[in-house]
N, CA, C and O atoms as a MOPAC input file, in Angstrom:
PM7 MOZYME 1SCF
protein

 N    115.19000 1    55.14500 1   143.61600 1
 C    113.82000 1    55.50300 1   143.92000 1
 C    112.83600 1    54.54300 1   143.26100 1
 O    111.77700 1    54.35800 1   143.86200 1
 N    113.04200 1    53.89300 1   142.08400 1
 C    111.79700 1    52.74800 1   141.27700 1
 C    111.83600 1    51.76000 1   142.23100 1
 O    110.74100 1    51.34200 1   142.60900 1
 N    112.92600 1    51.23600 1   142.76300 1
 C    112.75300 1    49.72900 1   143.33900 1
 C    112.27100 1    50.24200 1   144.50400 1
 O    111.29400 1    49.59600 1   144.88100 1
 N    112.61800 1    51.32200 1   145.37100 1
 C    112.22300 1    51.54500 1   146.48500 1
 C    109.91000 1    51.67700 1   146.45700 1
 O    108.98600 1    51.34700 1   147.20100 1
 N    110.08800 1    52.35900 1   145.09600 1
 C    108.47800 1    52.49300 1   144.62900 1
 C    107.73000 1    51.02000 1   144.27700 1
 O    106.60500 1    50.54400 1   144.42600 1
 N    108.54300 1    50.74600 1   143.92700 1
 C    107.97400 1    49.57300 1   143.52100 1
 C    107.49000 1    48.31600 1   144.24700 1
 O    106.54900 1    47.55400 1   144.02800 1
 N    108.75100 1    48.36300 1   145.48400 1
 C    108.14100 1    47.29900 1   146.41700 1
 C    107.08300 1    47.91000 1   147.83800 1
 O    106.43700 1    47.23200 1   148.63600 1
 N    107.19300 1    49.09000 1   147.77100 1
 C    106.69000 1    49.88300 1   148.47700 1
 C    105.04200 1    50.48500 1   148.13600 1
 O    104.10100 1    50.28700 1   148.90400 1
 N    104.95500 1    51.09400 1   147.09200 1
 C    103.90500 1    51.67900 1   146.71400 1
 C    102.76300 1    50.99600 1   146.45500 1
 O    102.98900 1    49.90400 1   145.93400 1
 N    101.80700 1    51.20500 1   146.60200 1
 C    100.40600 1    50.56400 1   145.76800 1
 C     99.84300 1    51.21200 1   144.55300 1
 O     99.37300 1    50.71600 1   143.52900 1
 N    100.02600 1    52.56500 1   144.96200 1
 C     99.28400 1    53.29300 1   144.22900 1
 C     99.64200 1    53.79200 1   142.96600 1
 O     98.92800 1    54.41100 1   142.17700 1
 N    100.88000 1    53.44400 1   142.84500 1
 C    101.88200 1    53.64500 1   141.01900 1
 C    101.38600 1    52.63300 1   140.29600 1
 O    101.30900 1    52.80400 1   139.08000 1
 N    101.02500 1    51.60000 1   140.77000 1
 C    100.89100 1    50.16400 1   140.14700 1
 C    101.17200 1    48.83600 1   140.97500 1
 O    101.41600 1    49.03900 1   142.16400 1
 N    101.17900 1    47.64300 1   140.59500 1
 C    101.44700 1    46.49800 1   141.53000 1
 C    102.67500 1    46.46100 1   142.11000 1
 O    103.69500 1    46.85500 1   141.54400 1
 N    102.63200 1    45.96300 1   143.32000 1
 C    103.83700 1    45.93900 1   144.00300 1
 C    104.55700 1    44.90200 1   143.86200 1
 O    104.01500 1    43.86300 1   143.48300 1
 N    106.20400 1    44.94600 1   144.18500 1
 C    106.79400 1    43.83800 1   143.68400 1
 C    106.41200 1    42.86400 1   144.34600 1
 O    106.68600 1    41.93900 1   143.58100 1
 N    105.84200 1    42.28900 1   145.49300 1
 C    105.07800 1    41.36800 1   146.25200 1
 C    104.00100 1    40.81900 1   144.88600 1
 O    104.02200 1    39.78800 1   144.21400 1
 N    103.07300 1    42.06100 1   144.86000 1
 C    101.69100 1    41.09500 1   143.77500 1
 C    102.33600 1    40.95500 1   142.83400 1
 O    101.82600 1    39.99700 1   142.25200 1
 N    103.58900 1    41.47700 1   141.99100 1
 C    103.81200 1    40.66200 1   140.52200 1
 C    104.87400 1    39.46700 1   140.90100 1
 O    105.60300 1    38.98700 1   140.03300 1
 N    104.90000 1    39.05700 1   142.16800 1
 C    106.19900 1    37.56900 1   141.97400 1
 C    104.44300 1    37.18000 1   142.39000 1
 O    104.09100 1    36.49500 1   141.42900 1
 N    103.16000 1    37.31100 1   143.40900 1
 C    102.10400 1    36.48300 1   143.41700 1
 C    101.70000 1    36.52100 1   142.21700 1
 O    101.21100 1    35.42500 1   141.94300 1
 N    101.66200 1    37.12400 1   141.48300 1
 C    100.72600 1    37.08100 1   139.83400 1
 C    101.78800 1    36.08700 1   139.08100 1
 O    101.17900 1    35.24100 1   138.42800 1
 N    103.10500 1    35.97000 1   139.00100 1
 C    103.54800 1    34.93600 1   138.34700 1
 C    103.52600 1    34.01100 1   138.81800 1
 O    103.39700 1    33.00900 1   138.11400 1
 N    103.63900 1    33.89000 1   140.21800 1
 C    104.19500 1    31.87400 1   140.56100 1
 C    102.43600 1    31.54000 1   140.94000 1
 O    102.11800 1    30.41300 1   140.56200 1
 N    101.81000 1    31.97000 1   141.30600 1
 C    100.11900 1    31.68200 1   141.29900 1
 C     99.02000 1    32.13800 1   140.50700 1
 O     97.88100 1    31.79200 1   140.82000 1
 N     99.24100 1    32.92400 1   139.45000 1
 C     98.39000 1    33.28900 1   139.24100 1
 C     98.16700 1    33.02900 1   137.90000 1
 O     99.14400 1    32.79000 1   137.19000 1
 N     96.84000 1    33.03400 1   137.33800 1
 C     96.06800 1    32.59200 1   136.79100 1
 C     95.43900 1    33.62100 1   135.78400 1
 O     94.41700 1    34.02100 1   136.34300 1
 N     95.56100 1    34.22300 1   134.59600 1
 C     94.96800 1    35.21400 1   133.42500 1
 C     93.79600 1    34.85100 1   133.24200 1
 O     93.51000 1    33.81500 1   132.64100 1
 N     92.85500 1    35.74500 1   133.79000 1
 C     91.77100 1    35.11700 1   133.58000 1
 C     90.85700 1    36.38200 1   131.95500 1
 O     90.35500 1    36.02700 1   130.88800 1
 N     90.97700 1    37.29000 1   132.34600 1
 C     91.01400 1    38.36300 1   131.52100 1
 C     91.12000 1    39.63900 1   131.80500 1
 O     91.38700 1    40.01200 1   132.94700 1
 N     90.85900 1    40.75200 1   130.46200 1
 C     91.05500 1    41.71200 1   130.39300 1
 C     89.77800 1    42.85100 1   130.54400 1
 O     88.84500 1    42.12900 1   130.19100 1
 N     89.17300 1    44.14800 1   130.84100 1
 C     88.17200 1    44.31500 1   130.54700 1
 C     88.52600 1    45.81600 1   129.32300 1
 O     89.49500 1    46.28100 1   128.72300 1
 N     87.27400 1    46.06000 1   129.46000 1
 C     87.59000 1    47.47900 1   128.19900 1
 C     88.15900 1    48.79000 1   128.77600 1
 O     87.87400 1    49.84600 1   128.21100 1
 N     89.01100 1    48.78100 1   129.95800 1
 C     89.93300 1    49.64900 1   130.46700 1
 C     91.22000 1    49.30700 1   130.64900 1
 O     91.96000 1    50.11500 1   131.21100 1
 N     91.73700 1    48.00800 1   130.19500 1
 C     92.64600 1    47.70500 1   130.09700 1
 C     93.25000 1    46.66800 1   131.32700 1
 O     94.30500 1    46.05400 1   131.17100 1
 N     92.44900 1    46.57200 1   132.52700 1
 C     92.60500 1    46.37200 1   133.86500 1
 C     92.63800 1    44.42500 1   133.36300 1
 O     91.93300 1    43.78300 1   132.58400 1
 N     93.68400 1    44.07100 1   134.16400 1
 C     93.57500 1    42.62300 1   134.02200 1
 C     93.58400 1    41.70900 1   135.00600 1
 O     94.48000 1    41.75600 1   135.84900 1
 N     92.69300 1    40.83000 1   135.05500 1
 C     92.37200 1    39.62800 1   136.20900 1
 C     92.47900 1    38.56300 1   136.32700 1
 O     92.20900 1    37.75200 1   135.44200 1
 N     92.89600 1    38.28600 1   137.43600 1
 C     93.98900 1    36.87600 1   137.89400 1
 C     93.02900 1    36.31900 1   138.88900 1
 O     92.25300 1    36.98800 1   139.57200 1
 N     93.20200 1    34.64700 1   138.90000 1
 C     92.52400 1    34.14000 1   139.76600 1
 C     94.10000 1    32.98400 1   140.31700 1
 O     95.12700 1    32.78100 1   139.67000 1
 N     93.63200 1    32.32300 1   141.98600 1
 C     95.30900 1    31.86300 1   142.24100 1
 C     94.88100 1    30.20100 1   141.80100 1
 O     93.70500 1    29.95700 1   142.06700 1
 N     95.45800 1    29.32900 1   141.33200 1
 C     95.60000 1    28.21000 1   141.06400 1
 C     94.21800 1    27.23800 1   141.69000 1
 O     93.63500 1    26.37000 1   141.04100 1
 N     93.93300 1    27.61600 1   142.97900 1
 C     93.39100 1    26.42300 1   143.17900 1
 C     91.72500 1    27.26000 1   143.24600 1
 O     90.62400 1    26.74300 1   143.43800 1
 N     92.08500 1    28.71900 1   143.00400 1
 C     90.35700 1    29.38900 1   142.60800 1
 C     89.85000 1    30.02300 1   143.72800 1
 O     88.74500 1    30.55800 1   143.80500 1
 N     90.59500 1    29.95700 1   144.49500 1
 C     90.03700 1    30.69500 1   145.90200 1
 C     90.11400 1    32.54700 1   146.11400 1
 O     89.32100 1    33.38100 1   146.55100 1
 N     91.49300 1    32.60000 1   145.55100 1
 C     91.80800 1    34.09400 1   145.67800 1
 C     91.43600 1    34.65300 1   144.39600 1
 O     91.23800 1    33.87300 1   143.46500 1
 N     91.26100 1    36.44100 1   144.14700 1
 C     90.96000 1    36.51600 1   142.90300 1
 C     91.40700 1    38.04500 1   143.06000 1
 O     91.17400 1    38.73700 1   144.05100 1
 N     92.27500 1    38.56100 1   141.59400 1
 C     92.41000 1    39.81300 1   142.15200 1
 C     92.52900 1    40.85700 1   140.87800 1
 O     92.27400 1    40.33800 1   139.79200 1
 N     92.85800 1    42.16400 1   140.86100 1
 C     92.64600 1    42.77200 1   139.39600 1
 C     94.04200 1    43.75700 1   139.44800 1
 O     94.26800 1    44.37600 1   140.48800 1
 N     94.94500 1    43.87300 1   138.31100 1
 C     96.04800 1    44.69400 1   138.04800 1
 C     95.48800 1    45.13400 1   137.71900 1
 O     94.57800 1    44.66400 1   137.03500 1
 N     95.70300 1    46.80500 1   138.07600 1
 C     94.95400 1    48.10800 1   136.84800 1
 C     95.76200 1    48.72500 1   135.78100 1
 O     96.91100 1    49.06500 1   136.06100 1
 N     95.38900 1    48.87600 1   134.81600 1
 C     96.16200 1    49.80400 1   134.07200 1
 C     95.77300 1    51.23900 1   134.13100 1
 O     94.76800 1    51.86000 1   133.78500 1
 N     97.07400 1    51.60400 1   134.77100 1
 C     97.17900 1    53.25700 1   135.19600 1
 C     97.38100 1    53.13100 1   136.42900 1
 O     98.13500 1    52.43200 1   137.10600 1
 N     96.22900 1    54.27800 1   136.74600 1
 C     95.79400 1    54.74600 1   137.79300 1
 C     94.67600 1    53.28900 1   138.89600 1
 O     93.75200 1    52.52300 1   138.62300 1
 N     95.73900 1    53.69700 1   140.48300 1
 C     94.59000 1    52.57800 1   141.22100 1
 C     93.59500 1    53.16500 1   141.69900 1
 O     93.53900 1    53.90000 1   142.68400 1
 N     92.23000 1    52.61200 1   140.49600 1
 C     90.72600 1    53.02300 1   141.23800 1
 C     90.10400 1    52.40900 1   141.37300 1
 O     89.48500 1    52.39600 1   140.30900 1
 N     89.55100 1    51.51600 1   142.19100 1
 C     88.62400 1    50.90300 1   142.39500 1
 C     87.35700 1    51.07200 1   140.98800 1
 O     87.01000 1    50.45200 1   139.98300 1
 N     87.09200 1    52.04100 1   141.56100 1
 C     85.73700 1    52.31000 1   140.56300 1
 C     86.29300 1    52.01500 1   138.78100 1
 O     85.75800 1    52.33100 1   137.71800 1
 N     87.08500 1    51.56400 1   138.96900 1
 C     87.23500 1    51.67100 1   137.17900 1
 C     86.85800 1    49.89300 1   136.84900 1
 O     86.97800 1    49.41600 1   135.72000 1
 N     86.47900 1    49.22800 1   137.84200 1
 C     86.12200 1    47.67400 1   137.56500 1
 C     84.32900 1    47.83100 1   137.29700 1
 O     83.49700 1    48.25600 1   138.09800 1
 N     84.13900 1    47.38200 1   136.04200 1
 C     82.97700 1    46.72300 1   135.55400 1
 C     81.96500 1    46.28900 1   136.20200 1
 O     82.31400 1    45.11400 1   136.31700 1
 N     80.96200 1    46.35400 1   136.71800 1
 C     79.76600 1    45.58500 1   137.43000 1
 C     80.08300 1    43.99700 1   137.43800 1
 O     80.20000 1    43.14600 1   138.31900 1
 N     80.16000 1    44.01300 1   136.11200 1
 C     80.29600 1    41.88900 1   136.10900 1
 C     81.76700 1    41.71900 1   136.45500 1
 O     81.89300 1    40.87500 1   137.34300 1
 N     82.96400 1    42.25800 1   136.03500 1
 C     83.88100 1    42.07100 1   136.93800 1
 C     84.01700 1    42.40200 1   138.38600 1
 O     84.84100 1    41.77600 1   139.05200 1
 N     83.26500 1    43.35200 1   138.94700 1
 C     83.43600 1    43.29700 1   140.35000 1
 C     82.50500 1    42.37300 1   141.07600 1
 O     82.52900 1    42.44500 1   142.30500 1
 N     81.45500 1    41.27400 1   140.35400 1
 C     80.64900 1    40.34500 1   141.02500 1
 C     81.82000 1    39.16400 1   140.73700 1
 O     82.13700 1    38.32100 1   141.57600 1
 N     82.25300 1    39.24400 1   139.72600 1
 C     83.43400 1    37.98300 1   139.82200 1
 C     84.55700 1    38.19300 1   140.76400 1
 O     84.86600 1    37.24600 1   141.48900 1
 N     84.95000 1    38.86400 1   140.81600 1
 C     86.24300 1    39.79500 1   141.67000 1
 C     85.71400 1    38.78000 1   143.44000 1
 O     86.39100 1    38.05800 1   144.17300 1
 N     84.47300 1    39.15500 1   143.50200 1
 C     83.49100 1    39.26600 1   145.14200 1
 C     83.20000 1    37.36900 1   145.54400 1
 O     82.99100 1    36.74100 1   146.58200 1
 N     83.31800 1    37.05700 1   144.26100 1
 C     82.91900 1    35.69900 1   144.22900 1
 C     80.85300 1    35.22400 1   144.09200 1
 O     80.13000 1    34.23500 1   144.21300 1
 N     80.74700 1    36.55800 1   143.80400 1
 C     79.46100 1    36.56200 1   143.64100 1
 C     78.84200 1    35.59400 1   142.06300 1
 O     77.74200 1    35.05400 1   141.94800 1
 N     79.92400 1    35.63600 1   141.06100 1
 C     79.43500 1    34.92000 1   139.93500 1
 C     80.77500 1    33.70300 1   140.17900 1
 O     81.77600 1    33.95900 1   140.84900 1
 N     80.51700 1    32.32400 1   139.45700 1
 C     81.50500 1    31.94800 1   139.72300 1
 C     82.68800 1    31.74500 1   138.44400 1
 O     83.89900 1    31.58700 1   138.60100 1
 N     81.74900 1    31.81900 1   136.84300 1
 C     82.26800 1    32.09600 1   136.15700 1
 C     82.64100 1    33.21700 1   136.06000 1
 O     82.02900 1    34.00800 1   136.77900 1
 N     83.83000 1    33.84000 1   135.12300 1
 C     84.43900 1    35.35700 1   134.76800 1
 C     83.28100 1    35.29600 1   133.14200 1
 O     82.96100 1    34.40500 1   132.35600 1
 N     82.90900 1    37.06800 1   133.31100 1
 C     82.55100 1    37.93200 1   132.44400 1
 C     83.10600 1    37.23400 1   130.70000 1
 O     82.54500 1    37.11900 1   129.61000 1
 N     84.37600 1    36.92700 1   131.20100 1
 C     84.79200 1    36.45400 1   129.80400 1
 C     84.45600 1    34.71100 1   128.69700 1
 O     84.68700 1    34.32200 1   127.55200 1
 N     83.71700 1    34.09700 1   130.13200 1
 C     83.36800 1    32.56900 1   129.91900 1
 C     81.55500 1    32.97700 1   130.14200 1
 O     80.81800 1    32.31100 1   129.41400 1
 N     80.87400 1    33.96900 1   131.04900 1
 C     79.66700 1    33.92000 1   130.70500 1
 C     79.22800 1    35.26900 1   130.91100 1
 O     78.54500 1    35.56200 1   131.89200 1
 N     79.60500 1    36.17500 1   129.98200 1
 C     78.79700 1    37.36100 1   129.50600 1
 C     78.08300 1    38.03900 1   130.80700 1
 O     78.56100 1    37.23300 1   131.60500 1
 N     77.47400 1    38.71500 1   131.45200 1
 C     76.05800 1    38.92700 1   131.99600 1
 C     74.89600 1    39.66000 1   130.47000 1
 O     75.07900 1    40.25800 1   129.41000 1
 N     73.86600 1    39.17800 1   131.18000 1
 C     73.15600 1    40.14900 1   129.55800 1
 C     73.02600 1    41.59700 1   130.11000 1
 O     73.07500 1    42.15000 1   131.20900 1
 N     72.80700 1    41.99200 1   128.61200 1
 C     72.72900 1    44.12700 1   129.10000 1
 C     71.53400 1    44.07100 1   128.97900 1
 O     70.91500 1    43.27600 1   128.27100 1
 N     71.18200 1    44.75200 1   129.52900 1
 C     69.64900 1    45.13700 1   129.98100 1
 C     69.25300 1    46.48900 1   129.06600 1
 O     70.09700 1    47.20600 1   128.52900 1
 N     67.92400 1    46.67700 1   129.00300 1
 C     67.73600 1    47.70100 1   128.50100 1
 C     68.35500 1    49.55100 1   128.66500 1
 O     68.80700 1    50.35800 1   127.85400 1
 N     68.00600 1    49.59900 1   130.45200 1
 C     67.94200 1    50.35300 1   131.12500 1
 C     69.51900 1    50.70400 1   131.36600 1
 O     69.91400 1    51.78300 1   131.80900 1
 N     70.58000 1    49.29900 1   130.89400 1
 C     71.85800 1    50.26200 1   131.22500 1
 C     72.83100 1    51.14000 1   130.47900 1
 O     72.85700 1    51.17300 1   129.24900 1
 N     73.50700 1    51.74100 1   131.12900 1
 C     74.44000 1    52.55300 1   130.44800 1
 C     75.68400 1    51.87700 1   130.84000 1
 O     75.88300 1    51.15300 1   131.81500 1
 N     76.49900 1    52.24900 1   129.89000 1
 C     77.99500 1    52.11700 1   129.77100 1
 C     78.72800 1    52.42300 1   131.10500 1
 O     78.70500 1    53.49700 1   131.70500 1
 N     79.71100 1    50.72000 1   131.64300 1
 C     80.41000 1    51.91700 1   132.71400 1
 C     81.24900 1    52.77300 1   132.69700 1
 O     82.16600 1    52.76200 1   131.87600 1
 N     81.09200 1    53.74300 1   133.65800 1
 C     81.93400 1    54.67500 1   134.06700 1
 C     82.88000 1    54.55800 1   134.95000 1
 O     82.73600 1    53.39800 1   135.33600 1
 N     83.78300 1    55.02000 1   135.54100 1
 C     84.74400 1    55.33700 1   136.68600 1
 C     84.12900 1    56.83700 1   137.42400 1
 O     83.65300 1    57.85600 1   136.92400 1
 N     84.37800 1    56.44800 1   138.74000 1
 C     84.63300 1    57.89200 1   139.25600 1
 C     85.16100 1    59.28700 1   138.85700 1
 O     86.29700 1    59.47300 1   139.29200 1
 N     84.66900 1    60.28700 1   138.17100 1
 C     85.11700 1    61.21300 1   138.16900 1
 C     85.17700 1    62.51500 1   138.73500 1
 O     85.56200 1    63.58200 1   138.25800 1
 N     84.51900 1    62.08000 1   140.33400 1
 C     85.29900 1    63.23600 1   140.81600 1
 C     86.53900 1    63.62500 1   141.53300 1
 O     87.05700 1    62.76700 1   142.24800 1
 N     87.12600 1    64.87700 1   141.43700 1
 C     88.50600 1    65.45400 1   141.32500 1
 C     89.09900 1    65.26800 1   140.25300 1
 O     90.32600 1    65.17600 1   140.27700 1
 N     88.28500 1    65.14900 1   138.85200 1
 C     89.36100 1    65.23500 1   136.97400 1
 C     88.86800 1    66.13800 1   137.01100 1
 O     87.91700 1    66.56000 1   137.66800 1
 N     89.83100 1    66.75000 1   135.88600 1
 C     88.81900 1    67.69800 1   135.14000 1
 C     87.44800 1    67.32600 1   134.29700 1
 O     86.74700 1    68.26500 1   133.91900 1
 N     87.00300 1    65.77900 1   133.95600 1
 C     85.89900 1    65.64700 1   133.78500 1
 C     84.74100 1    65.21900 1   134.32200 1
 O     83.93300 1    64.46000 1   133.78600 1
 N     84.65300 1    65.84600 1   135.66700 1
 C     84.06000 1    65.45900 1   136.83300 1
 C     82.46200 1    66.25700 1   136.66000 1
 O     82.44400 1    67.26900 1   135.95900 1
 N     81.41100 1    65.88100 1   137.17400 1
 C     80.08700 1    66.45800 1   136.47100 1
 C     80.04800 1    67.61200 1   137.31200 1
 O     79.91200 1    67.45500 1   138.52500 1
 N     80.16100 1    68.86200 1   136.76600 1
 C     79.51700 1    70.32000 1   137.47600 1
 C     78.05000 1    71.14900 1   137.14700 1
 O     77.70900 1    71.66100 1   136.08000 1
 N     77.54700 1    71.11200 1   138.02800 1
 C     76.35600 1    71.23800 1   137.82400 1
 C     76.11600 1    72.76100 1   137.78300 1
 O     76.70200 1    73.65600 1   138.39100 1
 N     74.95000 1    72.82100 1   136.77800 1
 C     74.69300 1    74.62900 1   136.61500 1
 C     74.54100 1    75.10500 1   137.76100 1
 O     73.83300 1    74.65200 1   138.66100 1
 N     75.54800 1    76.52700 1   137.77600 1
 C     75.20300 1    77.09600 1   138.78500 1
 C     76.67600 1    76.91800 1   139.87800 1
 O     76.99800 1    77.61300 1   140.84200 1
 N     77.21000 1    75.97700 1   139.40800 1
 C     78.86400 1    75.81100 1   140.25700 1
 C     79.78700 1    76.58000 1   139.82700 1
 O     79.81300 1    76.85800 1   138.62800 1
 N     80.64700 1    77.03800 1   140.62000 1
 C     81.48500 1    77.68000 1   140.68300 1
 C     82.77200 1    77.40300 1   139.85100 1
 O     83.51100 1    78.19900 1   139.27300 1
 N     82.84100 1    75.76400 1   139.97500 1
 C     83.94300 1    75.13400 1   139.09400 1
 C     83.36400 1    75.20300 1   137.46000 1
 O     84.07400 1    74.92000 1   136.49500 1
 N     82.19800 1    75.55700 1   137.38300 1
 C     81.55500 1    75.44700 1   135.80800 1
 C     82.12100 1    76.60500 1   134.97600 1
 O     82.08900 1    77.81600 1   135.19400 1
 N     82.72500 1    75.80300 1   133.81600 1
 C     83.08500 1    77.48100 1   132.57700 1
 C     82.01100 1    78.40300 1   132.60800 1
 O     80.98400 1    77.76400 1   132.83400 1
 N     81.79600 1    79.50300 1   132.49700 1
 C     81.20700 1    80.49600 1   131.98900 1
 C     80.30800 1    81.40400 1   132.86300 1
 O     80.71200 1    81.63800 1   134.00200 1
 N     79.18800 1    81.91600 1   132.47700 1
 C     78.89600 1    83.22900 1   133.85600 1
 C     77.97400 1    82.17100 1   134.12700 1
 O     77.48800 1    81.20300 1   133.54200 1
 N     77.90600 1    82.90700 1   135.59700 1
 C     77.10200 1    82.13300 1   136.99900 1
 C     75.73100 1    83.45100 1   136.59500 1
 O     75.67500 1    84.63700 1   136.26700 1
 N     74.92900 1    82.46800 1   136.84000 1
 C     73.15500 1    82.94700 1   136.78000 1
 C     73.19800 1    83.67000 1   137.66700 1
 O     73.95500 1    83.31400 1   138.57100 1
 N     72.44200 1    85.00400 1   137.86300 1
 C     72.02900 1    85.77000 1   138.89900 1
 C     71.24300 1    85.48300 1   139.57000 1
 O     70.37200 1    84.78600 1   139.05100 1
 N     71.09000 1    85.78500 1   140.89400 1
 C     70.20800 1    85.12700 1   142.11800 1
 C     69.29000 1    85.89800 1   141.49800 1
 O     69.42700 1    86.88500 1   140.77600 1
 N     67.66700 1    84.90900 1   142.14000 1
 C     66.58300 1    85.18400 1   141.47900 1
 C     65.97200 1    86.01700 1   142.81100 1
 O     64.76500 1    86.24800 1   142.74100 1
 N     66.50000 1    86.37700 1   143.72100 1
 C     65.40100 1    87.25100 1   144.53200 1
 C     64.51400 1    86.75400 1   145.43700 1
 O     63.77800 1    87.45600 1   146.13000 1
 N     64.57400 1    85.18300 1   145.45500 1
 C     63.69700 1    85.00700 1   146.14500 1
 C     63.79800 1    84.11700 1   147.59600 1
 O     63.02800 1    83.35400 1   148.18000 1
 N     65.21100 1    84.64600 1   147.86500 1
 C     66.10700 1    84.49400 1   148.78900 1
 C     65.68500 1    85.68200 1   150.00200 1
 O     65.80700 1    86.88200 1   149.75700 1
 N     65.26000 1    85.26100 1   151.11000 1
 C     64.83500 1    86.11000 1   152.37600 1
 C     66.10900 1    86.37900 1   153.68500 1
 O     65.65600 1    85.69100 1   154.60000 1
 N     66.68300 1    86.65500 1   153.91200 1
 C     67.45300 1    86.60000 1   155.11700 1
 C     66.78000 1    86.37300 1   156.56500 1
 O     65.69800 1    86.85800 1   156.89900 1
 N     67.51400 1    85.64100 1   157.28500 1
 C     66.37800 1    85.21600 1   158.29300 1
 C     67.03000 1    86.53800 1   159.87200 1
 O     68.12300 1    86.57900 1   160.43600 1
 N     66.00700 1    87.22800 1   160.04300 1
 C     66.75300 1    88.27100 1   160.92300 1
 C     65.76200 1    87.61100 1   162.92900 1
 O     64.59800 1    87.36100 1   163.24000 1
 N     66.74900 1    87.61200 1   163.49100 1
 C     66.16000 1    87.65400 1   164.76900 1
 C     65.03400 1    88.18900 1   165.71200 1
 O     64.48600 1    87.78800 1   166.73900 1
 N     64.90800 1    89.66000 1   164.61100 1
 C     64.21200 1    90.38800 1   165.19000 1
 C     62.55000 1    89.87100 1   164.49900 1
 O     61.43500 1    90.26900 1   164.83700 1
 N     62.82100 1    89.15300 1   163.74900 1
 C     61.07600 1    88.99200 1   163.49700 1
 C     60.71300 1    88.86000 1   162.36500 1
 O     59.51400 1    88.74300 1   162.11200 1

């Protein structure tokens, strides 16, 4: 069942296809603060990211996913982007974890649900 997963699957981790491309072409370019690591192919054209863990898209960095796009041409790790005032730390997707944001008043939220305030009308046909 591993080798069958392995050359088969995407979603366990890289397939045996991308790790013989990540060795005979590829290129370490770096790591980010999720552990996820990025390869570019020899002559700079292709560019791609192993994840560690789980495959989510959303778990790549703003400045790594403009390098990823070919949008910067240096990597995050040769020229920084600057942080801005206004940002926050990235995140990943969290919805479907258990630390996914529930908002007051949801059903998935610990503890008692607020009582309707009354000011809820039913809409009747008759008028």
């Amino acid at each position: 069942m591993g080798l069958f997963r392995d050359i088969f699957t995407w979603w366990t981790g890289p397939t045996m296809g991308t790790r013989l491309l990540t060795a005979r072409q590829g290129v370490h370019v770096g790591d980010d603060e999720f552990g996820n690591s990025y390869y570019e192919s020899r002559d700079g054209k292709r560019r791609w990211v192993i994840y560690d863990g789980e495959i989510e898209a959303s778990k790549v960095p703003a400045s790594w996913h403009g390098w990823l796009h070919h949008t910067y041409d240096e990597p995050p790790t040769k020229d920084p982007l600057p942080k801005r005032a206004w940002e926050t730390a990235h995140q990943p997707n969290l919805t479907g974890t258990p630390d996914a944001y529930r908002p007051k008043g949801s059903l998935l939220r610990d503890g008692p649900r607020a009582k309707a305030t009354g000011d809820y009308e039913a809409w009747s046909p008759d008028g």
